[in-house]
N, C-alpha and C positions, 0 to 999 in steps of 0.2 A: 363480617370481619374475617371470617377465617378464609371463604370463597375470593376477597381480598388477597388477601394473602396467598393463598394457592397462585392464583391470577399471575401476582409480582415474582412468585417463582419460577413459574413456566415462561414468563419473558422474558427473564434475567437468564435462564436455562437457553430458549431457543437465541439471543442475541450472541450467546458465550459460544454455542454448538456453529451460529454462521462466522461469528469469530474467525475461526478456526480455519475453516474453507477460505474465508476473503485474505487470510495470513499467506495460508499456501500459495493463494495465485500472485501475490504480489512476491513474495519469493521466488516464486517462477520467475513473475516478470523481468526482475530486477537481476536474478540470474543470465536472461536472454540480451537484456537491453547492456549488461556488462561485455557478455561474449559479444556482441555486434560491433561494442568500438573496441574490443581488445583492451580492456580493462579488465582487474582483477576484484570480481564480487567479494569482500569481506566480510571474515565472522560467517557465511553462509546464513543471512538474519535478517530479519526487519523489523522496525520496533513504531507500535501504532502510536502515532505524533497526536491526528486530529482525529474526530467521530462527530460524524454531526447527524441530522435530518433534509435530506433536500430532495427535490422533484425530479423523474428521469425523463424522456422525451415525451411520454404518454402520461405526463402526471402525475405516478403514482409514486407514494411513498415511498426513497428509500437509503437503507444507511451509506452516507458518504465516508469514508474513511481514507485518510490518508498516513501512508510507511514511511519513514525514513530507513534509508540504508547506506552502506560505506560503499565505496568503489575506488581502487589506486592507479593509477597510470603508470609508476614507476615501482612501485612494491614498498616504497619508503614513506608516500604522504597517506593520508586519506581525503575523500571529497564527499561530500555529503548531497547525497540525492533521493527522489521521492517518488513514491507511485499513489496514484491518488483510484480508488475504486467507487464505482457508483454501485452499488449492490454487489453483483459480484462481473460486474464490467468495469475493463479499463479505462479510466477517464483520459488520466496522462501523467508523462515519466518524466522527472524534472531530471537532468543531471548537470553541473555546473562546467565552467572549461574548463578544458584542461588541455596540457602541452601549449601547441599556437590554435586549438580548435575554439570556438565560441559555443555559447551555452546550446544545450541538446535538450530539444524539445520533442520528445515522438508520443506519435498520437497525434 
C-alpha cells in the first residue's frame, strides 16, 4: 500500500517536473512561429488543451500534449492557435488565417 502510494507520487512528481519543460518549448515555439509571420504573440502563454499517450517513430511511449495560444495580426482581434508536442518534440503549429493568408501549417 504505501510503496503504492510512494510509486503514484514520484509519477505524478516526474509528469508535473516534464510539465514544465514541454510548456517552455511550446512557448518558445509559439513565440518563433508569431515573429515569422509578423504576428503579435499574446499574454506571453500557452495553456495545455490536450494530454494524451501515444507512440513516437521508434515505438516508444510517449506524452502527447497539445497548447493553445493567442496571436493578433492587427493588435485588436485575437486568433487561436496550437503547438502540439510529442515528448518534448515538435509535432506541429496550427495557426488559423488571417488578413488574405490561408491557414499556416509548419512542421
Amino acid at each position: 500500500m504505501e510503496i503504492g502510494l510512494l510509486a503514484v507520487i514520484v509519477i505524478a512528481a516526474w509528469v508535473w517536473l516534464d510539465g514544465i519543460k514541454a510548456r517552455e518549448i511550446a512557448v518558445e515555439t509559439g513565440q518563433q512561429a508569431a515573429e515569422k509571420y509578423g504576428l503579435q504573440f499574446l499574454d506571453e502563454s500557452v495553456a495545455l488543451t490536450k494530454l494524451r499517450v501515444a507512440r513516437d517513430g521508434r515505438g516508444h511511449m510517449q506524452l502527447k500534449r497539445t497548447y493553445g495560444f493567442e496571436v493578433s495580426d492587427t493588435g485588436a482581434n485575437r486568433l487561436a492557435c496550437s503547438v502540439t508536442l510529442l515528448g518534448k518534440r515538435v509535432e506541429s503549429v496550427d495557426m488559423p488565417p488571417y488578413r488574405d493568408n490561408n491557414v499556416v501549417r509548419i512542421y
